[in-house]
C-alpha positions as CSV (number, residue, x, y, z in Angstrom):
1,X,34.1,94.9,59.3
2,X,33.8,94.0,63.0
3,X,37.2,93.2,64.5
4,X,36.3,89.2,66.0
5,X,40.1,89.6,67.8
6,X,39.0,92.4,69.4
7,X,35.4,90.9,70.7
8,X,37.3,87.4,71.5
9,X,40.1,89.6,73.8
10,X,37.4,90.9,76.0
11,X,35.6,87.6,76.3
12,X,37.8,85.0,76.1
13,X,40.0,83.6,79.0
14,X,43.7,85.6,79.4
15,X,46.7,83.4,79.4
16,X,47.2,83.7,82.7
17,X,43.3,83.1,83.6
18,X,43.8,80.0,81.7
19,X,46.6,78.8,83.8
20,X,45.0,79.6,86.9
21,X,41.7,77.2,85.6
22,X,44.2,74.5,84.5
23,X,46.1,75.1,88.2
24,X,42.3,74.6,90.1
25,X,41.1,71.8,87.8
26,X,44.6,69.8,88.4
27,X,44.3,70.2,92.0
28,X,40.6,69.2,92.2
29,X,41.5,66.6,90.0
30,X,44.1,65.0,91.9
31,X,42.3,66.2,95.4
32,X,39.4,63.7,94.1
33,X,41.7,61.1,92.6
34,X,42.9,60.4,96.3
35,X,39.5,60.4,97.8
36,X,38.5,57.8,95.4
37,X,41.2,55.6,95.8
38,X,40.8,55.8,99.6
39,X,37.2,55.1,99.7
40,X,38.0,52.2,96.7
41,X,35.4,53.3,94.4
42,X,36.0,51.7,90.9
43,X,36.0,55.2,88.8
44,X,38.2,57.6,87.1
45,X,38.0,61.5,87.5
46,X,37.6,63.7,84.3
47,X,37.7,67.1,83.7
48,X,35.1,68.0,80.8
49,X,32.6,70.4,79.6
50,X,33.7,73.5,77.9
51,X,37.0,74.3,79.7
52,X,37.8,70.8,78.5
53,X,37.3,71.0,75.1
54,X,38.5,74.5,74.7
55,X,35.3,76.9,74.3
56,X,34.5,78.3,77.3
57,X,34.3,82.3,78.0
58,X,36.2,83.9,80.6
59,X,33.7,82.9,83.1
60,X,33.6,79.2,82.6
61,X,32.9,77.3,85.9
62,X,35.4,73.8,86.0
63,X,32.9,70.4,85.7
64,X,34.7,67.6,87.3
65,X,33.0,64.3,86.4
66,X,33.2,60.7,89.1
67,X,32.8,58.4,86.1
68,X,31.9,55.2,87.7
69,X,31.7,51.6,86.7
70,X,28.9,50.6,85.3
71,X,28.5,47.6,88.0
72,X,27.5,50.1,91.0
73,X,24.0,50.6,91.2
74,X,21.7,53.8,91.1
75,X,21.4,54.1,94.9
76,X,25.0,53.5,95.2
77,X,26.2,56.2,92.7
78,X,24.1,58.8,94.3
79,X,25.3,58.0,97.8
80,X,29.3,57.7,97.0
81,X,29.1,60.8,94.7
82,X,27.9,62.6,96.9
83,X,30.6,61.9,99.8
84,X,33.3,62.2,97.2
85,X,31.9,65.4,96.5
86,X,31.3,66.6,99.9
87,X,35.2,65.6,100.9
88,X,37.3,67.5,98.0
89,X,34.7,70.5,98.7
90,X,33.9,70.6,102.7
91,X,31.5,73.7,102.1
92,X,29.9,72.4,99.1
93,X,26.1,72.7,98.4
94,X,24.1,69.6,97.7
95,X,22.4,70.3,94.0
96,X,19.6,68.0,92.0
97,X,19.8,67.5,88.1
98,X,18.8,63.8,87.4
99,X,20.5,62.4,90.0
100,X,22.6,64.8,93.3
101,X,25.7,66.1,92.7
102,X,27.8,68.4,94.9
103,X,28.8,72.2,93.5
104,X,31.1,74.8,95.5
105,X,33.7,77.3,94.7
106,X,37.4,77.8,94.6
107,X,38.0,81.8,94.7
108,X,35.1,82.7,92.5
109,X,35.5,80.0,90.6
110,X,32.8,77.4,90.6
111,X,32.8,73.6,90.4
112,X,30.8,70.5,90.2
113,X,31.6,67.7,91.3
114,X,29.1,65.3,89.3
115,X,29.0,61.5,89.6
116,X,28.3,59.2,86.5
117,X,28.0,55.8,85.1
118,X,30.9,54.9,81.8
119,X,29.3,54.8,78.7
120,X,30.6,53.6,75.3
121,X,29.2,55.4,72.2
122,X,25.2,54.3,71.8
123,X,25.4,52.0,74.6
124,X,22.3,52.5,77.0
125,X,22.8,55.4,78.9
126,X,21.2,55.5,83.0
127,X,21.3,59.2,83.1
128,X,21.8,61.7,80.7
129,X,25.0,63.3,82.0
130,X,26.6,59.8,80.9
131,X,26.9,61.2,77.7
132,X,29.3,63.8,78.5
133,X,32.6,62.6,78.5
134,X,31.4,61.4,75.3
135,X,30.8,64.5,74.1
136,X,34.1,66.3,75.4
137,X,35.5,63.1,73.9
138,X,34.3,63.8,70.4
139,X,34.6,67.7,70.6
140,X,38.1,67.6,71.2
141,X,39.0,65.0,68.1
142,X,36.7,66.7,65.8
143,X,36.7,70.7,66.5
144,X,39.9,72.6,65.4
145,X,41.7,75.1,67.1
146,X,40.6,78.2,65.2
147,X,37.2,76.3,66.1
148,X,37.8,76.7,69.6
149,X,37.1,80.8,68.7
150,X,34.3,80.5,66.1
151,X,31.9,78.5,69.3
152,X,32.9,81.3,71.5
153,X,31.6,84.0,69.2
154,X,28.6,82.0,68.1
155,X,28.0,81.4,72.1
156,X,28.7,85.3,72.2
157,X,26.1,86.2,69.7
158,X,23.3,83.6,71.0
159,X,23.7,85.2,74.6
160,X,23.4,88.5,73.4
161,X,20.2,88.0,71.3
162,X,19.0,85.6,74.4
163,X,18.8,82.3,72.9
164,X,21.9,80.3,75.1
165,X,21.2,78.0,77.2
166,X,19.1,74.6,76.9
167,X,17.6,74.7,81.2
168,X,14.2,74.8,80.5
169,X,14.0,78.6,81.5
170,X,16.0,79.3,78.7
171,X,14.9,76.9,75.9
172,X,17.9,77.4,73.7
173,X,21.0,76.3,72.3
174,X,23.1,74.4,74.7
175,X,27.7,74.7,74.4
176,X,27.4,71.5,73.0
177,X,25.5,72.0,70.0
178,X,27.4,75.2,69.0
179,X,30.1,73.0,68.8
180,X,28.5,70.8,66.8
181,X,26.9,73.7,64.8
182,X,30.8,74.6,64.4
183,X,32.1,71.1,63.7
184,X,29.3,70.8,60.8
185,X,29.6,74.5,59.2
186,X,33.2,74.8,60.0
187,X,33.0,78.8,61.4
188,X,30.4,81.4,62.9
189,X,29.5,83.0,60.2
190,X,28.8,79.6,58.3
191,X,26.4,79.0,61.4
192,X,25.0,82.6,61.1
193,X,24.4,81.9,57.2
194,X,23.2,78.7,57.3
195,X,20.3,79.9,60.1
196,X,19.4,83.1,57.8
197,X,19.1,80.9,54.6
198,X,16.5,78.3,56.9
199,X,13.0,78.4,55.8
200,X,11.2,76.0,57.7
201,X,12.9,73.1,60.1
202,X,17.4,72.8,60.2
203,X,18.1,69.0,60.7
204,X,21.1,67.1,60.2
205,X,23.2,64.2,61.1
206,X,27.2,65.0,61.2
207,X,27.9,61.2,60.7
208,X,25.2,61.3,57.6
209,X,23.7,57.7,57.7
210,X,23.9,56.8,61.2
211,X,21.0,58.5,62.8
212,X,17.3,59.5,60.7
213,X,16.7,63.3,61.3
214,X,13.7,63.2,59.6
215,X,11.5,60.9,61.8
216,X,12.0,63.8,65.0
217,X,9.0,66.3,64.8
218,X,11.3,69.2,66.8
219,X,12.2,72.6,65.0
220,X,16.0,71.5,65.5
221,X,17.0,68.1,65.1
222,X,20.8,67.5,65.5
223,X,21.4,63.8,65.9
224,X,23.7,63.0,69.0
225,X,27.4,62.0,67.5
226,X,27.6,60.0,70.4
227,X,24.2,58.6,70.7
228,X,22.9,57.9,67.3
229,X,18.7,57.8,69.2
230,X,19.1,60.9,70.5
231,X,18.6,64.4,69.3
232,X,21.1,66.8,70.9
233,X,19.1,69.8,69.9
234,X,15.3,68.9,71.8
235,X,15.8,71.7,74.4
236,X,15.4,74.7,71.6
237,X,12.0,75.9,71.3
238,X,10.1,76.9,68.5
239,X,10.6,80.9,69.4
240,X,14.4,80.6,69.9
241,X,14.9,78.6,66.5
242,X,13.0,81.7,65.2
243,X,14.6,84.3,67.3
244,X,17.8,82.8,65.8
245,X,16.9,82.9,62.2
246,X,16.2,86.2,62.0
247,X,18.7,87.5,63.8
248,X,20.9,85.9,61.3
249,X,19.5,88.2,58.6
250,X,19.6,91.2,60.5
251,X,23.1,90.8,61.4
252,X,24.0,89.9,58.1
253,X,22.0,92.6,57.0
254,X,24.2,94.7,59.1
255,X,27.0,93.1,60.8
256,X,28.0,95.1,64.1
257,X,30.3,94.4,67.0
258,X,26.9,94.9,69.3
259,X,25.9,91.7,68.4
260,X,28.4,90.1,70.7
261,X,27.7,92.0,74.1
262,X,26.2,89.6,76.0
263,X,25.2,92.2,78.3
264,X,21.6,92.8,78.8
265,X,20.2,96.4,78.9
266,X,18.3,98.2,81.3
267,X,15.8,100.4,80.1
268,X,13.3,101.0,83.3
269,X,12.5,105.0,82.2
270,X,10.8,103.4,78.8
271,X,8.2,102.3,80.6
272,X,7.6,106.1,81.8
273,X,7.9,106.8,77.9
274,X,5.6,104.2,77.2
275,X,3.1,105.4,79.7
276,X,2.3,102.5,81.1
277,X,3.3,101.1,84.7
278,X,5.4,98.5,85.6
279,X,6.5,96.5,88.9
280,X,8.8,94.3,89.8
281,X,7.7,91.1,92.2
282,X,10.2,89.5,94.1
283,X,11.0,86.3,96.0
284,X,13.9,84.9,97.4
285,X,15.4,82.3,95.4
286,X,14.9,79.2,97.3
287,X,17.7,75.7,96.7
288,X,16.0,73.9,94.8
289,X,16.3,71.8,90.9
290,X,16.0,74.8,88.4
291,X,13.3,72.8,86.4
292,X,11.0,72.6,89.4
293,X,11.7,76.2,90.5
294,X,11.1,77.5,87.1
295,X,7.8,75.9,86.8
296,X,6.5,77.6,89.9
297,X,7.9,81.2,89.3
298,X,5.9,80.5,86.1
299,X,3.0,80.0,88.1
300,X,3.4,82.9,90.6
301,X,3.8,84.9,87.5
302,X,0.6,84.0,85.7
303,X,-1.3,84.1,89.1
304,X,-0.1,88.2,89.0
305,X,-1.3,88.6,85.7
306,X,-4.5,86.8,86.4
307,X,-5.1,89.0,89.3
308,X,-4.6,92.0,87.9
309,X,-6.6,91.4,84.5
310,X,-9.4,90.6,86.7
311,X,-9.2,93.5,89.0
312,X,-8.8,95.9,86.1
313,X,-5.1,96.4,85.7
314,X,-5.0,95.6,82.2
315,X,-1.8,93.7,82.0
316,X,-0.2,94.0,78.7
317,X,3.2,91.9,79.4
318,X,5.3,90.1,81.6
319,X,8.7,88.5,82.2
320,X,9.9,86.2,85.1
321,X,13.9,85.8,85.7
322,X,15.7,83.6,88.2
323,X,19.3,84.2,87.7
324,X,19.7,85.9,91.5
325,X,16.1,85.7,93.0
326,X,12.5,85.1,91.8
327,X,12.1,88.5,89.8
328,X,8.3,89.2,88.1
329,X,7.9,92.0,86.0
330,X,4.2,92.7,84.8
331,X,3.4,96.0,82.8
332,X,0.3,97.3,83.1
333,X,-2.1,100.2,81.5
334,X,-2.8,101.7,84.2
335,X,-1.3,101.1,88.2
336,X,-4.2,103.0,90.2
337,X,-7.9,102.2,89.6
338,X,-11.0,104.7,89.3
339,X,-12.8,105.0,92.4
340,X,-15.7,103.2,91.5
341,X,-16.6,100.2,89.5
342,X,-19.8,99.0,88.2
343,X,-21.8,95.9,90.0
344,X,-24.2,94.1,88.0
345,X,-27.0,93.0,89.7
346,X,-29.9,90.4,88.1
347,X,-31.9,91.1,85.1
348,X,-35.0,93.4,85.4
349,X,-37.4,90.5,84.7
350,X,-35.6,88.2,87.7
351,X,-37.5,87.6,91.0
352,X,-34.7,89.1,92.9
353,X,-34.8,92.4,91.1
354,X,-37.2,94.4,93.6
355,X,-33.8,92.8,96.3
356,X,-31.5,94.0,94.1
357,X,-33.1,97.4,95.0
358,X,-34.0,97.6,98.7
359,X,-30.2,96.9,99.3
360,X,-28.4,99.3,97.3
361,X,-30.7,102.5,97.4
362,X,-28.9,104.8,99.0
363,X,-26.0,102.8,99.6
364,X,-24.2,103.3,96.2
365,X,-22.5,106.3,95.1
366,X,-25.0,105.9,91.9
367,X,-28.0,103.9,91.0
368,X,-29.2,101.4,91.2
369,X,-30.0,102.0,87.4
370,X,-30.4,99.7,84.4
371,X,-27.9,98.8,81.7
372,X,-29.1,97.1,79.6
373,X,-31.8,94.7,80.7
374,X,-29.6,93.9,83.9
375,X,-30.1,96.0,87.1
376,X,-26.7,97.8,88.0
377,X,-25.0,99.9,90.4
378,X,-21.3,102.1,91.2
379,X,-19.9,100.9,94.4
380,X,-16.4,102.6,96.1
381,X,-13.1,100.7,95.4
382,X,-11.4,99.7,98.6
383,X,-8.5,98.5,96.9
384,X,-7.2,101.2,94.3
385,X,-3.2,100.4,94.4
386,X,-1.6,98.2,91.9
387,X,0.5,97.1,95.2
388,X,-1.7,96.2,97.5
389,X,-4.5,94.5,94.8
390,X,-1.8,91.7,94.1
391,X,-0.7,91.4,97.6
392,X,-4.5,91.1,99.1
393,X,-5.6,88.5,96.2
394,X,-2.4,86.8,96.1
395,X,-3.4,85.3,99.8
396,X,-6.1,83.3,97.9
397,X,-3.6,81.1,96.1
398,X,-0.5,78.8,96.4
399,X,1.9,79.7,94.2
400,X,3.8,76.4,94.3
401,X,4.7,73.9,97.1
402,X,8.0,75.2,97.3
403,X,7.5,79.1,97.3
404,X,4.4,79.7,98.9
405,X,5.5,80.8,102.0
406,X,7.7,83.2,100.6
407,X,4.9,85.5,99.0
408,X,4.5,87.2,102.7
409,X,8.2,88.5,102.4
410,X,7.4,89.4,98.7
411,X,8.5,92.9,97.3
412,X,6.6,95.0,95.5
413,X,8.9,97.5,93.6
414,X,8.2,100.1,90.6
415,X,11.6,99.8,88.6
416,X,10.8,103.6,87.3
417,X,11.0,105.3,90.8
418,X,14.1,103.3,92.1
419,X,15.6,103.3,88.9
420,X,17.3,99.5,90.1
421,X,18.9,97.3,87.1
422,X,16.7,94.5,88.0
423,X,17.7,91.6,85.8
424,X,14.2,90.9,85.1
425,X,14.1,93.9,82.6
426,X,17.0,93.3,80.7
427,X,15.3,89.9,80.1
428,X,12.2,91.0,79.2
429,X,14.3,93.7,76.7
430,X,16.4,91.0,75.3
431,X,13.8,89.4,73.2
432,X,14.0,93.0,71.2
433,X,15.1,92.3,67.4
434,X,18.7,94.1,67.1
């Protein structure tokens, strides 16, 4: 039997780490009170999110919500939040979800400082992060104590088998809906079950009645406690639903304490095993909203594999990250080509074909010669290097308005020679069944 006291001591907050969050999240509390009250903004300040209701691991970052009156427009919200947020943290970075919102640290603890209109339960929302003080609201009534424990190891076991997270990188399971996964099955291994026994879609309402389930086409439909129209599970993809299911069985199958490491390994010297060859591209991770950034490391990956499958390389597979920095990794067959390659010319019946001729006799280190019914003819490689293929042809395209001028400062590195923990690889062996 694993010992869950045991996992829980290493991952969950200490007494006295607890006291120091409650100690930073009262003093940015009342820190923001007074800069509210001095600017007369109509709002109250909440703490919420998971350190709020109770659930966060050790390394929970402190989510201070500006929760506004609803009689302050859009433009109005944005531009007071954002002073509110700038005063109770002076060095605070300006950062983009649906609307700006002002993030900085305390120590080495980080905190956002997020401005939003007051909602009442199924009232029209403006933005989506309305909801949450609804949702710490209705985690704190309806999730036990022990509870508190049972979403950290369920948030324990979805990191480790990489399906936490609902930013579109990720595609997962958000801290929200394990807490509602928690609140309906009542403990982790209820959750665990209840995924391993899924054939097909999971969908339910936890205030049966209210919402209809059925009428959402997504592999996960969870209708939103606190908005009845809205399905709190939309971010989880297909894969992860999957990737969950049957990681349920296997860890039922055989229940080990490994399933609740969240973290990743490193296994660059497989891919000497494997005999195949892999680099690492990477870019400096430029301040921007994590949806749009995402989207164009996306695209700067599949321009790599494009180049290489059409030079040759014979990509086989590839995995982006963007936890520090834009990290690629592409694994190829092969990471030096032949030193020739075959040019095909016209067919032997085209007018051209006596051209075709004159210009490479002599020229070629063999033919011209016929394959087939097409002239053709070996011409010298300049470019042989893995390296320097993707760097020359990567000059042909734009990568993505916000990262394109960073591909001239790009790094090319083989994680097998350096032997570097690149995060990028303990992605890309995360996906591995346990």
């Amino acid at each position: 039997m694993i010992d869950f006291k045991a996992v829980l001591e290493k991952q969950k907050p200490t007494e006295s780490q607890n006291s120091e969050l409650k100690a930073i999240a009262s003093s940015i509390i009342k820190k923001t009170e007074v800069v509210v009250k001095r600017l007369n903004v109509k709002a109250r300040v909440l703490l919420v999110g998971s350190v709020a209701k109770g659930t966060n691991l050790a390394s929970g970052d402190l989510d201070i919500f500006v929760v506004f009156k609803r009689e302050y427009t859009h433009q109005e919200l944005e531009k007071l939040g954002l002073r509110i947020g700038h005063e109770v943290i002076p060095d605070g970075r300006e950062k983009y979800a649906e609307h700006p919102y002002v993030s900085g640290f305390m120590g080495e603890r980080k905190i956002d400082i997020v401005p939003c209109f007051e909602l009442t339960p199924n009232a029209r929302i403006i933005s989506s992060v309305d909801r949450t003080p609804l949702h710490t609201e209705y985690v704190l009534k309806n999730l036990s104590e022990s509870g508190r424990d049972e979403v950290r190891l369920l948030k324990l076991f979805m990191k480790t088998i990489g399906v936490y997270g609902s930013e579109i990188r990720v595609a997962g399971f958000s801290g929200y809906v394990c807490e509602l996964l928690v609140i309906k099955y009542g403990s982790m291994m209820k959750v665990i079950e209840a995924f391993s026994s899924t054939r097909g879609a999971m969908k339910f309402d936890l205030q049966e009645g209210t919402g209809e389930p059925e009428k959402y086409d997504s592999p996960v439909v969870i209708i939103d406690p606190t908005d009845i129209t809205r399905n709190a599970a939309a971010a989880i993809s297909e894969e992860n639903f999957s990737r969950m299911k049957i990681n349920s069985r296997l860890f039922l199958r055989n229940p080990e304490a490994r399933y609740f490491s969240a973290d990743r390994e490193y296994k660059p010297e497989s891919f000497r095993e494997r005999g195949t060859a892999a680099r690492v591209f990477i870019l400096e991770k430029p301040d921007l909203i994590e949806d749009i950034l995402f989207s164009q490391a996306v695209r700067f990956k599949s321009i790599i594999v494009q180049i290489l499958e059409e030079e040759g390389f014979s990509p086989i597979a590839s995995e982006v990250d963007l936890s520090d920095q834009i990290e690629v990794l592409v694994e190829c067959k092969i990471e030096r080509l032949p030193g020739t390659r075959v040019h095909y010319g016209p067919p032997v019946d085209a007018k051209n074909a006596m051209d075709f001729i004159n210009k490479w006799s002599g020229k070629s280190l063999l033919g011209p010669y016929v394959c087939g019914n097409r002239l053709c003819t070996d011409i010298p490689i300049e470019n042989r290097e893995l390296d320097d293929v993707v760097r020359e042809n990567l000059k042909k395209f734009s990568i993505g308005k916000n990262i394109d001028h960073l591909k001239e400062k790009m790094q090319v590195l083989d994680p097998v020679k350096n032997g570097k923990k690149y995060l990028v690889i303990g992605k890309f062996y995360q996906k591995e069944l346990k």
